[in-house]
C-alpha positions, 0 to 999 in steps of 0.5 A: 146485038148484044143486051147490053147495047139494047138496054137503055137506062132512064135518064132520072127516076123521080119520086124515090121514098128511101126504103127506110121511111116506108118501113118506119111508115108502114112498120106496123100493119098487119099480115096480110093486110094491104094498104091503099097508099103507093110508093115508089122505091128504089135499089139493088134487087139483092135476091130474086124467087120465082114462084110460078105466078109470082116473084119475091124480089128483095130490094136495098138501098142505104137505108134498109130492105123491103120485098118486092111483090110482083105477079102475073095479073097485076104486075107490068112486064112480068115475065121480063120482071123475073129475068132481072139479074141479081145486083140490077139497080130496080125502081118500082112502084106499087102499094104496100102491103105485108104477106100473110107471111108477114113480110112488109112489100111493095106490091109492085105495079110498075117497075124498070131496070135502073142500071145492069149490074154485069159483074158479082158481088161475090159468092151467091150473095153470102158476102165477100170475104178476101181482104184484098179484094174487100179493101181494092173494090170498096164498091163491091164490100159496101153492099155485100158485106153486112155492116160496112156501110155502118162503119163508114156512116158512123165515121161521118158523124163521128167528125161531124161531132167533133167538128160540132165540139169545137165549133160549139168551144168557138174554135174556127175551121180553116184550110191550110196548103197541102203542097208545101214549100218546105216540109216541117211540122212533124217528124217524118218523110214526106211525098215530093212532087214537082210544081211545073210552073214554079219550076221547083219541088214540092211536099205533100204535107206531112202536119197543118201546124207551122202554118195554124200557129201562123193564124194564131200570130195573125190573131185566130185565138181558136182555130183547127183544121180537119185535112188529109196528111201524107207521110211516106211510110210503110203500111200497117194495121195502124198506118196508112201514108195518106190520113186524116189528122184533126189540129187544135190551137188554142191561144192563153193555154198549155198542155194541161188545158190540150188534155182536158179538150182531149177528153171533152172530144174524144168522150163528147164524139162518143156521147154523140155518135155512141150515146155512152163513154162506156164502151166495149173494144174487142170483147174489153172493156174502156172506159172514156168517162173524163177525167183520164189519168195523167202520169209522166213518162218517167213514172210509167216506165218505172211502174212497167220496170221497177227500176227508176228511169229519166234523163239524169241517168245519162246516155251511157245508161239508157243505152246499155238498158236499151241493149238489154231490153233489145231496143235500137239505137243510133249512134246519134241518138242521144239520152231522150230519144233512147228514153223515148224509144224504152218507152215507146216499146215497153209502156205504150203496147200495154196501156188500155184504158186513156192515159196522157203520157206527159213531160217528153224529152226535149231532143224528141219535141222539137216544136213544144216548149220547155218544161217549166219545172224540168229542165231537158223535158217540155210540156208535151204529152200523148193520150194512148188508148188500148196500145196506141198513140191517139192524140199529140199535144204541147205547151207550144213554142213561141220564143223565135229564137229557141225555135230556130235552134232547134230546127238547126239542131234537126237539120243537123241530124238531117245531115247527119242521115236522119231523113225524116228530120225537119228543116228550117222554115223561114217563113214559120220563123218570120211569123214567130218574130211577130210575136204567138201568144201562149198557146196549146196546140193538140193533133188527133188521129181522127181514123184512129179515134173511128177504128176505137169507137167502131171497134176495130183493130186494122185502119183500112177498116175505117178508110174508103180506099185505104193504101194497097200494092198497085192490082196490074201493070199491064193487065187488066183488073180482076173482079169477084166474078161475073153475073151468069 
């Protein structure tokens, strides 16, 4: 019969001290010394040395090491103590004490074998260092490689920041759906799914906007959503088809007023999670100390160019710079989309520290409101921080009327080829008609607010379980190796 079968784990193991309370507890007692106080702990066994008598074990939980001290004379069930196999999930029990060499132990009495560990979590230990196999068995990355669970503990209170910043602004959290009647909300092509018993498609959302600026018409004056969003793309080291997107809406504001709460959360997530707004991103320096710049669109390109650019130079000129610049256009694109594309290939890679890019062409921002001093532009902007977009914000559109041509105009292009055009939402404009007060609506990556305050440069570093190409077909999964 074979171990596995004979091996029965406990059903619970009362008691557990998390092994970084012991270690704050007992940090300060010296080498050799030995206390009268016992303590149960519990974890993977991450090493294991024999030395005749004795065994050195060091065992892991989420909060930190200790060494487990096991020997002949007083430790139960030596001999099977040291046959436990590394990655085993082990509780003992026993006092502390500190070698003479110094290292805090638990001098273990009683001990059991919690769970078996039947595969590795890489090479002797050292950590797992194939990608793939770091970002498909998340499992295996979080205990063998030094400093992951950190990023994942720090994207959790990094939304709990920014949720405590809105809450403490009187902003309330709500859910909205994630199957959806009608896509809308952004510019993108959505996941489509069937609902069996309304015999119709469906679309995972792609924004929470249409149905928040629904609340703001039914009277939440303050109100944001923290939810995962689906948008079918492709994957890149900032792209993954499934996010999270944090969305604002704020009622008697505008675009200027999204700004300044685009700062007071980003800054204030990095005060609390960070304790600075000075930071360091790959071996760069940023700073996120509010107030950011502000400048225009126009005035960005002309400071990246030389030359002077806006919509009054007309399609034709935008269209033969873009050629010259080797950026692509569509035949139906007109002056703001090719002014938007300029842009977003030679100012957007290069800004570092946190700009707000304002007054975006109208044909780009089908859902914000018209610039009230330029005509052809509305009042939108996007914050860029170390060459991407963080955050989208408008002067939001109320007017029932403006909003259903320019969904007409994006079905248009819809029609005309353009898949990731939106369509008319019925439903969105009914609610229109009962009257949205002014508002300013904002929408914050929150992975890629992580990777800039974690410091890291690919958004599968930050996800869980990010995207990945399907592993087998018909095959079974592989995994790092086997435990000799």
């Amino acid at each position: 019969m074979s171990e596995s079968a004979i091996f029965e784990p406990p059903y619970r193991f009362p008691g557990v001290t998390p092994v970084g309370a012991v270690v704050e507890q007992f940090g300060a007692i010296e080498a050799g010394a030995s206390t009268d106080q016992s303590v149960t702990v519990a974890g993977r066994m991450m090493l294991l040395r024999r030395q005749g008598k004795i065994a050195f074990g060091q065992l892991r939980d989420s909060s930190g090491s200790i060494q487990l001290y096991a020997d002949e004379a007083t430790t139960e069930n030596f001999e099977e103590f040291e046959k436990i196999n590394l990655g085993d999930w082990v509780g003992a029990s026993g006092i502390v004490m500190r070698t003479r060499r110094g290292e805090l132990s638990v001098h273990v009495a009683e001990w059991a074998v919690l769970a078996r560990a039947r595969l590795s979590f890489g090479d002797k230990w050292r950590g797992v260092h194939d990608v793939e196999t770091r970002f498909r068995q998340r499992e295996v990355d979080l205990w063998a490689n030094e400093g992951v669970r950190e990023t994942f503990l720090l994207r959790s209170r990094i939304v709990a920041a920014v949720r405590g910043l809105l809450d403490e602004r009187g902003f309330v959290e709500v859910e909205t759906p994630i199957l959806l009647p009608v896509q809308g909300g952004a510019h993108a092509l959505p996941f489509v799914t069937h609902y069996n018993a309304l015999h119709a498609d469906f679309y995972l959302r792609i924004a929470t906007e249409l149905y928040l600026k629904r609340l703001l018409v039914g009277g939440f004056e303050r109100v944001y959503e923290i939810g995962r969003i689906f948008r079918n793309e492709g994957l890149s080291p900032r792209h993954n088809p499934e996010f999270t997107m944090l969305e604002a809406y704020q009622a008697y504001a505008d675009y200027t007023d999204m700004m300044e709460l685009t700062e007071h959360i980003v800054a204030g997530a990095a005060e609390r999670t960070l304790g600075t707004t000075t930071l360091s991103y790959q071996d760069r320096p940023l700073e996120l100390t509010p107030p950011w710049r502000r400048a225009t669109m126009d005035e960005l390109l002309q400071e990246r160019t030389g030359q002077p650019y806006s919509l009054e130079l007309g399609r034709d000129e935008l269209a033969r710079r873009a050629k010259e610049l080797d950026v692509e256009v569509a035949a139906r694109d007109g002056a703001g989309a090719i002014l938007f594309a300029i842009y977003e290939k030679l100012v957007e890679p290069t800004v570092w520290d946190p700009i707000h890019v304002m007054d975006y062409p109208k044909e780009v921002s089908p859902l914000a409101r018209d610039h009230r001093a330029r005509p052809g532009y509305v009042e939108r902007f996007e914050s860029v921080v170390c060459g991407r977009e963080l955050a989208n914000a408008f002067s939001e559109l109320g007017d029932p009327d403006e909003q259903r041509r320019r969904l007409e105009a994006q079905a248009a292009a819809r029609a005309a080829g353009d898949e990731e055009a939106m369509v008319i939402d019925e439903e969105f404009l009914r609610a229109l008609e009962h009257g949205m007060p002014p508002t300013g609506g904002l929408g914050l990556g929150v992975d890629r607010l992580v990777m800039l305050l974690a410091d890291k440069t690919n958004i599968k570093e930050v996800l869980l379980f990010p995207a990945l190409r399907p592993d087998f077909q018909d095959a079974p999964p592989t995994s790092p190796g086997v435990v000799a």
